[in-house]
LUMNU-679110 format. One record per residue (C-alpha): residue in one letter; x, y, z. Coordinates in pm, whole numbers, padded with zeros to 5 digits, always signed. Layout:
AXYZ/...
END
This chain:
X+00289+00352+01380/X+00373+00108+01122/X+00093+00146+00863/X+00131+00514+00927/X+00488+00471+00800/X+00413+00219+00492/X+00147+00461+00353/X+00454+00719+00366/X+00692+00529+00198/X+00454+00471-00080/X+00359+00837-00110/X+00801+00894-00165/X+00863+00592-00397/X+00914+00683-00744/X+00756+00327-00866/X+00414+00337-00772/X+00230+00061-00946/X-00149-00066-00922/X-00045-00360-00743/X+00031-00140-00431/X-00293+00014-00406/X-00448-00357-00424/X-00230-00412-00129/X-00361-00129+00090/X-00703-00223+00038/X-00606-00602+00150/X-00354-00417+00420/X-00623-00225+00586/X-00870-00473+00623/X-00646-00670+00878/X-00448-00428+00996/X-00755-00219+01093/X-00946-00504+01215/X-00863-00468+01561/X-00571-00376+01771/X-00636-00263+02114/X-01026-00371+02117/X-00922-00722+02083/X-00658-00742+02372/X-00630-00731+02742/X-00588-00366+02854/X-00336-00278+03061/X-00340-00243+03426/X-00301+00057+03622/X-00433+00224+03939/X-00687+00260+04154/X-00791+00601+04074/X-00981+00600+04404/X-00667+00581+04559/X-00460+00843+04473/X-00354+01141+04637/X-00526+01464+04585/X-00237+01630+04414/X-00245+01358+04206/X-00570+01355+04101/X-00582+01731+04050/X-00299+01687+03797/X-00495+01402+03613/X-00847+01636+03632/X-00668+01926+03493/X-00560+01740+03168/X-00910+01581+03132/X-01071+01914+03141/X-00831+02064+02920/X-00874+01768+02653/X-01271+01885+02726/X-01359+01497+02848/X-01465+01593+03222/X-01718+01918+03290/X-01485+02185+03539/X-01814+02185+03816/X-01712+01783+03913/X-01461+01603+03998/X-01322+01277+03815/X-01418+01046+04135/X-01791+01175+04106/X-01840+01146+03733/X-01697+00779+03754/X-01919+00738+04090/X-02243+00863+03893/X-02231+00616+03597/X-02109+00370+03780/X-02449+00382+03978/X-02582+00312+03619/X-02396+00009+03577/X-02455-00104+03870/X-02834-00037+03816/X-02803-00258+03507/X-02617-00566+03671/X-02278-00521+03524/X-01957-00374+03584/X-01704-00127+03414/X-01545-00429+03199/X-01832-00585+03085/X-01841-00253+02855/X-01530-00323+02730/X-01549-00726+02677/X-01911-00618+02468/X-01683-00389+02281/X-01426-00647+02201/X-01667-00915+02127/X-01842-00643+01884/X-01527-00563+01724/X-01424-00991+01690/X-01722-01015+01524/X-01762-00768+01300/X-01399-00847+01174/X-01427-01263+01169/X-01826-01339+01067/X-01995-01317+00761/X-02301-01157+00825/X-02335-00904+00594/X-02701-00841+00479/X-02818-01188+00625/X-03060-01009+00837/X-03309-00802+00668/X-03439-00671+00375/X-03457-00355+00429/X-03161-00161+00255/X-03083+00054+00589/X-02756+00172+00297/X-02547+00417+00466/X-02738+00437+00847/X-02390+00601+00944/X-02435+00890+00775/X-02691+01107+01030/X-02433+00957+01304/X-02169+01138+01081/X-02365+01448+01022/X-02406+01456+01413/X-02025+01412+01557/X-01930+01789+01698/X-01766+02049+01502/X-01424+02035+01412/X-01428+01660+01471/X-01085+01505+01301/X-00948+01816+01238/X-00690+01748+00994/X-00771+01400+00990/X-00818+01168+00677/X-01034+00878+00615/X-00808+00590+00624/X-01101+00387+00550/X-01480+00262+00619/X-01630-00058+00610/X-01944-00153+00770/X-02111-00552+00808/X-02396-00674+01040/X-02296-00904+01325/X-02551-01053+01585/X-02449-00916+01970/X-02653-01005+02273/X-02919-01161+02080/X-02929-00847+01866/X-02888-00728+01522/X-02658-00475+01433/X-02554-00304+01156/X-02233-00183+01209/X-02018+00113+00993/X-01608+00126+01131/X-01411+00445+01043/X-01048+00464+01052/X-00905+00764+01093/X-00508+00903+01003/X-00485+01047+01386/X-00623+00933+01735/X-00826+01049+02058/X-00562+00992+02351/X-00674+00896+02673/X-00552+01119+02939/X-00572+00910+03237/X-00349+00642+03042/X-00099+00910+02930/X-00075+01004+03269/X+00072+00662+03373/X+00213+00539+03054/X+00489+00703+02871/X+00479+00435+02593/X+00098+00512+02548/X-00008+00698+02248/X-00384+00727+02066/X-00317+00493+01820/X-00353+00232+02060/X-00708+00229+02076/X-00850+00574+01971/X-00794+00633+01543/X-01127+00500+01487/X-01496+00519+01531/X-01842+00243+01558/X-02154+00361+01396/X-02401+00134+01537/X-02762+00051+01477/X-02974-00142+01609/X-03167-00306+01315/X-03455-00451+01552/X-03498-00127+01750/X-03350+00099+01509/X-03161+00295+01780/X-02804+00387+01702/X-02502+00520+01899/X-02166+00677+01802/X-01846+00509+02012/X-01552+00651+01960/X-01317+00351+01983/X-01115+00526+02276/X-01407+00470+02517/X-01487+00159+02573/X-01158+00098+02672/X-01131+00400+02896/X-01465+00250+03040/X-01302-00032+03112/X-01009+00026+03260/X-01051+00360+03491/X-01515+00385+03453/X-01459+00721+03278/X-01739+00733+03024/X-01615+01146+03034/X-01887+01411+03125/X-02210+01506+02946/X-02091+01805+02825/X-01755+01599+02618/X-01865+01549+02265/X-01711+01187+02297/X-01916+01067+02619/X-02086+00745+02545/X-02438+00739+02707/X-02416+00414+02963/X-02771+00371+02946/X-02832+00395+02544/X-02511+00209+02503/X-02650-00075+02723/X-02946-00046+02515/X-02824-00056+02172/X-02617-00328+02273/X-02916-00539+02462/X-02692-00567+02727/X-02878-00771+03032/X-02645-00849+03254/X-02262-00974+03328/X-02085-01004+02970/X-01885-01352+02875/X-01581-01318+02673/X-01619-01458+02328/X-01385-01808+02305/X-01079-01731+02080/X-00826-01931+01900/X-00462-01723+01913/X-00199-01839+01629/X+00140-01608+01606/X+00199-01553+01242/X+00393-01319+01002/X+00241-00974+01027/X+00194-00781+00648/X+00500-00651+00559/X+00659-00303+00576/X+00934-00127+00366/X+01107-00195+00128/X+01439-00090+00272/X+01776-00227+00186/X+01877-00519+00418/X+02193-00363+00601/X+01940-00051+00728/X+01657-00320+00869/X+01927-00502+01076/X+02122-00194+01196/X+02116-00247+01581/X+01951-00575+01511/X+02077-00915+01654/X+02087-01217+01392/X+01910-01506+01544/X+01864-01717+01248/X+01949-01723+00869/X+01771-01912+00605/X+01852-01923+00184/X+01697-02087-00083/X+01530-02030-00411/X+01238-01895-00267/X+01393-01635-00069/X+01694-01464+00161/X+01553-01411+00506/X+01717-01304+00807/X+01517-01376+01190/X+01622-01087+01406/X+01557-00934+01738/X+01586-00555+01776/X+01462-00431+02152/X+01208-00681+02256/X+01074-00745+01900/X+01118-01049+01690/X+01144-00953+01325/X+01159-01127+00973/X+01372-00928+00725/X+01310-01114+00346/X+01401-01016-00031/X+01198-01257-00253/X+01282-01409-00573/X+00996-01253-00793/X+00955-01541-01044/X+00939-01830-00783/X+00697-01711-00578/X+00449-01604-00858/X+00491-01922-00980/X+00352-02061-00633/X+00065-01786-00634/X-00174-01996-00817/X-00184-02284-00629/X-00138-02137-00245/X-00140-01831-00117/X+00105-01931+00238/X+00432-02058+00304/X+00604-02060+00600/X+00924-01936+00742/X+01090-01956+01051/X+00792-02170+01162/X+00523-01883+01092/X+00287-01845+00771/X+00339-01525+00588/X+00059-01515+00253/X+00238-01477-00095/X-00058-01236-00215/X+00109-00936+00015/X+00437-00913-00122/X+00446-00584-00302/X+00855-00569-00346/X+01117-00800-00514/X+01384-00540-00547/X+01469-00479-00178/X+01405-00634+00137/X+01057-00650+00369/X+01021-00617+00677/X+00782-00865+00878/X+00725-00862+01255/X+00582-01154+01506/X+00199-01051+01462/X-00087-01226+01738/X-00409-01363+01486/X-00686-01376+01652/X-00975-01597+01535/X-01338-01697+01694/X-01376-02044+01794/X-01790-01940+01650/X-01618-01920+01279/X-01418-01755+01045/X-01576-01608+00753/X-01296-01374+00690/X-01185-01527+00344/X-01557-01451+00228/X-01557-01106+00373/X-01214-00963+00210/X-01437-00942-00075/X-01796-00762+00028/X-01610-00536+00336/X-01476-00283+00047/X-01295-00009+00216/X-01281+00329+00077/X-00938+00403+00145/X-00830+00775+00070/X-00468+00913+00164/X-00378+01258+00236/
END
């Protein structure tokens, strides 16, 4: 994954400065804020209608990966808490659309201690002191931010851990060959319910799993999610709405810095653009559209104190990320997703503090 690979390349370079680890803190913030629990999951099928051979191959990996209990079969732990939904007035993908309207909020509203005066401080922590033993084994704490949001007509206090490896799904791996955890399962929502004070764990993996094959796993997986004290938590009453959005395609934050002859190997030049500012190249390499860009240190800080955007090749990339002038940066097509509610997100960069640790 990309900001796998950046952190990497920072580790290696010789010419680590403070300004870089100002940029992961900014870097993680948005890059974190969403991936997978903000899109539309894929499709696949019907797991009711497979063959039994089939389904015997997908059971066997879900019991080895310890999400589905050996004494029942996939079809009747999806049957059983799908009796719960049912029960409840909703269907598998209302959990997932309350999951991505959560995780839209959380990242895109300003709510942080707006709604109490209590200091709940760090409610994660008994969550944390709860997951099961030898949870993110060999993991590290990429980082952990936490803001209140209002969900259902609820308050919630809400703690988001990102994690350096990933939960994989292995219904989805079964059908997907490009598939892989980081997709949706590197991090984890500590949620309480500041009303109620009830709180739940959900591992980021699930909701999505929930939504796309019912599989909350089996009571005896560590990473189940409880349908009924998730529905609770959440004040969930019935059929969920998706949040409106506004979608803008922008410059993503940039990776490298590599010299310009290894980001276009295998590349085709669509477009190529000079000036004082910069030397940018628009490419396509397989089906992405990329922006490869030495800038000319002096001009742009120049521009720093009286924007923070310019844009190139018809996209906005923000001056404040650049953390190279020597080589050149990679930037590719990047989907920014904003509430049609608000967008607090300027206000938040500064009170959502990560703790960012690398390892």
């Amino acid at each position: 994954m990309f900001y796998y690979n950046f952190f990497i390349l920072i580790l290696v370079t010789s010419k680590i400065k403070i300004e870089i680890k100002i940029f992961i803190r900014q870097c993680l913030i948005i890059i974190n804020s969403g991936r997978m629990s903000v899109e539309s999951l894929p499709q696949y099928p019907n797991l009711f209608t497979l063959s039994n051979d089939e389904l015997k191959e997908i059971e066997t990996d879900c019991i080895k990966n310890g999400h589905l209990d050996p004494k029942i079969s996939l079809l009747d732990q999806i049957s059983q808490d799908a009796q719960i939904l049912l029960a409840n007035k909703i269907s598998k993908e209302d959990i997932y659309i309350n999951h991505r309207n959560m995780n839209l909020k959380f990242n895109n509203l300003d709510k942080f201690d707006a709604y109490t005066t209590t200091d709940h401080g760090e409610h994660h922590k008994d969550l944390l002191r709860g997951l099961p033993v030898n949870f993110g084994k060999n993991w590290c704490n990429r980082n952990t931010v936490t803001n209140e949001i209002e969900l259902n007509g609820q308050k919630l206090r809400i703690t988001r851990c990102v994690w350096g490896g990933a939960e994989e799904c292995s219904i989805e791996k079964h059908f997907s060959k490009k598939y892989n955890g980081y997709d949706r399962g590197d991090r984890d929502w500590f949620v309480t319910n500041l009303t109620t004070n009830e709180q739940i764990w959900i591992p980021d993996l699930l909701p999505a799993q929930v939504g796309m094959f019912g599989f909350f796993q089996s009571p005896c997986s560590p990473y189940r999610i409880d349908p009924i004290k998730y529905i609770n938590v959440m004040g969930i009453n019935g059929p969920i709405t998706p949040l409106p959005i506004i979608k803008t395609i922008v410059w993503s934050f940039p990776s490298g810095p590599m010299k310009k002859e290894s980001w276009l190997s295998g590349a085709t030049i669509i477009k190529e653009e000079k000036n004082d500012l910069y030397d940018a190249t628009l490419v396509q390499k397989n089906d992405k559209i990329r922006m490869v860009i030495n800038f000319v240190e002096h001009q742009i800080k120049s521009l720093i104190p009286t924007t923070n955007h310019i844009e190139i090749f018809g996209k906005p990339i923000q001056l404040k990320n650049i953390f190279n002038y020597n080589d050149y940066l990679c930037y590719d097509e990047y989907e920014n997703i904003k509430l049609v509610e608000g967008d607090d997100t300027a206000k938040m960069e500064s009170k959502m503090k990560p703790e960012c640790i690398i390892c």
